[in-house]
KEMI-388542 format. One line per field, with one value per residue (C-alpha): x, y, z; residue number from 1; chain. Coordinates in steps of 0.5 Angstrom, whole numbers, plus 500, padded with zeros to 3 digits. Layout:
u = [X	...]
v = [Y	...]
w = [Z	...]
i = [NUM	...]
ch = [A	...]
END
This chain:
u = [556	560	554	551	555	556	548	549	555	550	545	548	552	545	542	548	547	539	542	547	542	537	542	544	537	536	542	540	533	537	541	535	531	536	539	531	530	536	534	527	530	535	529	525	530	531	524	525	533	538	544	551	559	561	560	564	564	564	564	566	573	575	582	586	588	593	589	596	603	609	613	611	612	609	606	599	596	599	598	590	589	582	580	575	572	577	582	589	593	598	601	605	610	606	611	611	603	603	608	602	597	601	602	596	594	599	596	589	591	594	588	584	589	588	580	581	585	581	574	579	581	574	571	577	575	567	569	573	567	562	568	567	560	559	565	560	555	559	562	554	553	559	557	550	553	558	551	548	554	555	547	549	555	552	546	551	554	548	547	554	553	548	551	557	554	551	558	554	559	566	571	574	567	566	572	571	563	567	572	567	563	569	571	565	563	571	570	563	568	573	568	564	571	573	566	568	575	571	566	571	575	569	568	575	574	568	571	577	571	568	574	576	569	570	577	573	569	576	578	573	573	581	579	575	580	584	580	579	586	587	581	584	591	587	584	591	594	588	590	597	593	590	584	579	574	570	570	574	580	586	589	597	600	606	608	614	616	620	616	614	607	604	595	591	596	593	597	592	585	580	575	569	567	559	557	558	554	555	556	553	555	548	548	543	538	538	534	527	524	528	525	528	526	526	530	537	542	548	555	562	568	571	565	562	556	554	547	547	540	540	535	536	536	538	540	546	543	549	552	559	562	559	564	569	575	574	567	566	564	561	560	568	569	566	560	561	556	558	553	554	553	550	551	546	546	544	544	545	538	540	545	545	549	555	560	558	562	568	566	572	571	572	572	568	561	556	548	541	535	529	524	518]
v = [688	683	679	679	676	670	669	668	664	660	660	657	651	650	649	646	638	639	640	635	630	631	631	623	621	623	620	613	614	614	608	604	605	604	597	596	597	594	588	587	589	583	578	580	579	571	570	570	569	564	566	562	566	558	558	558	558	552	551	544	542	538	534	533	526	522	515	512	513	516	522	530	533	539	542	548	550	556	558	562	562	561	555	552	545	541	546	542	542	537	533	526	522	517	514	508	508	509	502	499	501	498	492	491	492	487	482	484	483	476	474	477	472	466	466	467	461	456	459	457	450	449	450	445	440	441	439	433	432	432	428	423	422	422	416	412	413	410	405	402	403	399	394	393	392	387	383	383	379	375	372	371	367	364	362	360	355	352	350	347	344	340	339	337	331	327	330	334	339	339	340	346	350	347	350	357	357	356	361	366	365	365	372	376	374	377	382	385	384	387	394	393	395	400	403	402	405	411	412	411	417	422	421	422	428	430	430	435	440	440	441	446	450	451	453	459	461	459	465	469	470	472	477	480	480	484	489	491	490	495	500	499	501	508	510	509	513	519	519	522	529	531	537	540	537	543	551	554	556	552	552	551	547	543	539	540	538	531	529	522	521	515	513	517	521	529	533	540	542	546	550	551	558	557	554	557	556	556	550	554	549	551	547	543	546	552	546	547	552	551	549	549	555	560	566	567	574	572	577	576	579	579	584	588	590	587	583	577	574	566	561	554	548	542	539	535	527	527	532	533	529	523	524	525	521	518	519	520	514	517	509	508	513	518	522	530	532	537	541	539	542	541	542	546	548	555	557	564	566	573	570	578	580	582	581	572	572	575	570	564	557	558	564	565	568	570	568	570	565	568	563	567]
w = [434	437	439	434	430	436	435	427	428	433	428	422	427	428	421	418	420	418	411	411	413	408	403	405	405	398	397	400	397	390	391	394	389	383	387	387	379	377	382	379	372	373	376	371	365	368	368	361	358	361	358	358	357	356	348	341	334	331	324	319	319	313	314	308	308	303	301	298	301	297	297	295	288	289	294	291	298	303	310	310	303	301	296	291	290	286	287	286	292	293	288	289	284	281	277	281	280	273	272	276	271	265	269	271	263	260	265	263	255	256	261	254	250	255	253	246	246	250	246	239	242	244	237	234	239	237	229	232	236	230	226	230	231	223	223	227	223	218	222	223	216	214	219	216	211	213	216	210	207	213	211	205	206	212	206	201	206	208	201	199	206	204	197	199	203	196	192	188	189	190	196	194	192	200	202	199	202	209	208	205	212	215	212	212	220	222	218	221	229	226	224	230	233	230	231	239	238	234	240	245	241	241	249	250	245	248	256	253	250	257	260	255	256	264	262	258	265	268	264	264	271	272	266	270	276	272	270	277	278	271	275	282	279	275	282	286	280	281	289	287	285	292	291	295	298	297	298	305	308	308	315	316	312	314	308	303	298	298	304	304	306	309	308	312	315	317	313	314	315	311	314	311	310	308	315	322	329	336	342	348	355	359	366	367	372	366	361	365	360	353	347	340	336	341	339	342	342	340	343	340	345	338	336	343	342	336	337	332	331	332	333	339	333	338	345	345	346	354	358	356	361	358	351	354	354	362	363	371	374	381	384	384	390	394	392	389	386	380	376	369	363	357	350	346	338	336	329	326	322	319	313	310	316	314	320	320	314	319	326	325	329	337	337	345	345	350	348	350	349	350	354	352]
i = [1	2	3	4	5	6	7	8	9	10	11	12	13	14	15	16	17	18	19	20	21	22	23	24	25	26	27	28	29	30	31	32	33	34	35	36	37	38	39	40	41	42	43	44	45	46	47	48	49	50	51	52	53	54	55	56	57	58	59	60	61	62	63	64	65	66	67	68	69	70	71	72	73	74	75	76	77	78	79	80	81	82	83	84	85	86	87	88	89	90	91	92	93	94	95	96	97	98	99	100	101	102	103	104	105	106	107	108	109	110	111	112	113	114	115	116	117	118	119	120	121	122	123	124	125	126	127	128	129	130	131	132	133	134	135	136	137	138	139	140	141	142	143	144	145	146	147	148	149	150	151	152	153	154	155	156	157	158	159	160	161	162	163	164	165	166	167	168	169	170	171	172	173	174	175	176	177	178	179	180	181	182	183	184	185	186	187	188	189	190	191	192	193	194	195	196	197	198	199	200	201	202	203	204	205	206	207	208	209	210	211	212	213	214	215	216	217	218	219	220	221	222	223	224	225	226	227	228	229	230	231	232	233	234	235	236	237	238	239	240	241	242	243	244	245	246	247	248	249	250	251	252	253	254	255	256	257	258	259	260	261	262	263	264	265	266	267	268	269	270	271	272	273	274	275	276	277	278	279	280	281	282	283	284	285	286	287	288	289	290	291	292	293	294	295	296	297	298	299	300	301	302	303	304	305	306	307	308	309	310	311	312	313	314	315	316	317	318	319	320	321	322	323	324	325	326	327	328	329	330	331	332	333	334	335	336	337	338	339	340	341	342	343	344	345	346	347	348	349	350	351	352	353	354	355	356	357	358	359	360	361	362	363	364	365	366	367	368	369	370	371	372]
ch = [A	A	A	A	A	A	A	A	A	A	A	A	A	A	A	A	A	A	A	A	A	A	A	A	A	A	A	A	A	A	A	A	A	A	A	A	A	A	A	A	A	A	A	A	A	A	A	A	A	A	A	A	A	A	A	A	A	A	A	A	A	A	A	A	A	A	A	A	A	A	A	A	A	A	A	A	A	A	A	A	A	A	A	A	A	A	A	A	A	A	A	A	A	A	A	A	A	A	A	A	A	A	A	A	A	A	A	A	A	A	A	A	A	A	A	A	A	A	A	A	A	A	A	A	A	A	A	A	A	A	A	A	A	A	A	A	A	A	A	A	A	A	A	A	A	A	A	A	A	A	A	A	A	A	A	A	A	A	A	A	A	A	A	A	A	A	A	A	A	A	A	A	A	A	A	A	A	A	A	A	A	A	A	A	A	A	A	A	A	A	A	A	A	A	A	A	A	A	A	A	A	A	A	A	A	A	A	A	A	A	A	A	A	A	A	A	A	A	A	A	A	A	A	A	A	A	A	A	A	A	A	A	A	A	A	A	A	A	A	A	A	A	A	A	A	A	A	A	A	A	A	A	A	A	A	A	A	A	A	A	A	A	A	A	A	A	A	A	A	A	A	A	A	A	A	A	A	A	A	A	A	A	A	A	A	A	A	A	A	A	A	A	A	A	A	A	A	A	A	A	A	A	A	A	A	A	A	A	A	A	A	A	A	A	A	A	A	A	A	A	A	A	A	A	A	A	A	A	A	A	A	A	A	A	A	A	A	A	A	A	A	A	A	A	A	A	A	A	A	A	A	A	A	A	A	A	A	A	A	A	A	A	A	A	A	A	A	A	A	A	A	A]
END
């Protein structure tokens, strides 16, 4: 009995390491196979994606910036609230801005004045200007007039001359036929002066209408100066209401009432909602088969396993490194070299996913071109 049971302890000794062996070879045929799989799985599914963790949400930010300085009155926008086009969100006092519309306006009515004036004096130098002219035309009516006496007495004295040789006629009828010549000679000198005197007045008169025309243009040309003063002033006074830009979420505010602003200070941003897309940061050696077009999977971290249908839009024009702030120059030093990255767009295509509306800016994702 003993020996029996010896020889079976013997036996099942014997078998034991056969079984073990041929469990550890299945084992290892198991994991070689599902290593194999998994390896050609992987070297199949790079023959056809590249993929990139190095990607974030982006989206336009809009910044609220003051185009005039003053101080804060009211302040409409809050932390996170969501806005529309026009939509009041700061407003300034503008009591200073309203006493620049009237002034502008006071100096635009007397630069209106000034015109009216000189148009007035213009009109009144043109009467003078015609006064003149027919005063002329008298004038040389009256000389020829005058001439016409001179013949006559000079005709008159030829014959009293004549007369008065043989005493045919007294002295004092001589004397009178001088005197009449005399007379009617000075009085055709003394009209052709004062036709002189009222032709000098008319060029006078004439040079102060000229004058007075460019005046007009003078005022003509400061009227339209103060309206743009007037309009200027109107548009600072507009500035005073600060409104949306467009629709969005407002970020954080860190204005308050009371708070003087400069121009162009940043006050807060709003991120427009109706747009996002991703910036992935492909290396450069991934570049050899991708095209804009190609269809891209999108992954969130914020919403794991969720697939977001995408589209490659555009390839940046430089790697990253050439905008940045202290681009690398690699001929002042020694030689590293770097793999660099470039930037590529990607825009979502299925706008009916409800979870886009969910991404924000910045968020980090993972992306998936596929080359084929």
């Amino acid at each position: 009995m003993e020996t029996k049971i010896t020889e079976k302890v013997k036996h099942e000794k014997k078998s034991s390491p056969k079984k073990r062996n041929k469990t550890f070879i299945i084992v290892l045929a198991l994991l070689v196979i599902l290593g194999g799989w998994f390896g050609l799985t992987k070297y199949v599914h790079a023959q056809h994606h590249e993929e990139t963790d190095d990607a974030q949400v982006e989206s336009n930010i809009s910044p609220v910036i003051p185009r005039i300085s003053g101080y804060v009155l009211k302040v409409n926008a809050e932390d996170n609230q969501k806005v529309h086009k026009g939509d009041t969100l700061l407003v300034m006092d503008d009591r200073d801005l309203k006493l620049k519309v009237q002034q502008a306006e006071a100096a635009l009515a007397t630069a209106l004045s000034n015109l009216a004036s000189a148009k007035a004096t213009t009109s009144a130098a043109n009467s003078n200007i015609a006064t003149s002219k027919a005063a002329v035309s008298t004038a040389n009516s009256q000389i020829e007039a005058a001439r016409i006496n001179v013949w006559r007495a000079t005709q008159d004295f030829n014959r009293y001359a004549n007369l008065i040789k043989d005493h045919s006629i007294t002295q004092q009828q001589y004397e009178q036929a001088v005197a009449a010549k005399q007379l009617a000679e000075k009085q055709v000198q003394i009209l052709i002066d004062q036709r002189n005197q009222v032709s000098a007045q008319t060029n006078v008169v004439s040079s102060q209408t000229n004058a007075t025309s460019q005046q007009i243009g003078v005022a003509a040309s400061i009227i339209k100066q103060r309206q743009v003063d007037v309009e200027d002033a109107k548009l600072n006074l507009s500035y005073a209401v600060i409104t949306a830009p467009t629709d969005g979420l407002v970020s954080k505010v860190n204005v308050q009432p009371g708070q003087f602003l400069q121009t162009g200070q940043a006050l807060f941003s709003i991120v427009l909602n109706n747009d996002v897309w991703v910036v992935a940061n492909f290396k450069e050696t991934q570049f050899n088969k991708m095209k804009i077009g190609q269809k891209v999977t999108v992954h969130a971290d914020a919403f794991p396993g969720h697939d977001f249908e995408a589209t490659l839009t555009s390839f940046s024009p430089a790697t990253g490194a050439r905008f940045a702030l202290l681009p690398p120059d690699n001929s002042s030093g020694n030689y590293v070299k770097v793999v660099q990255r470039l930037p590529v767009k990607i825009e979502f295509t299925n706008q009916s996913d409800s979870m886009i509306k969910q991404i924000r800016p910045g968020m980090n994702v993972s992306v998936d071109v596929h080359l084929n």
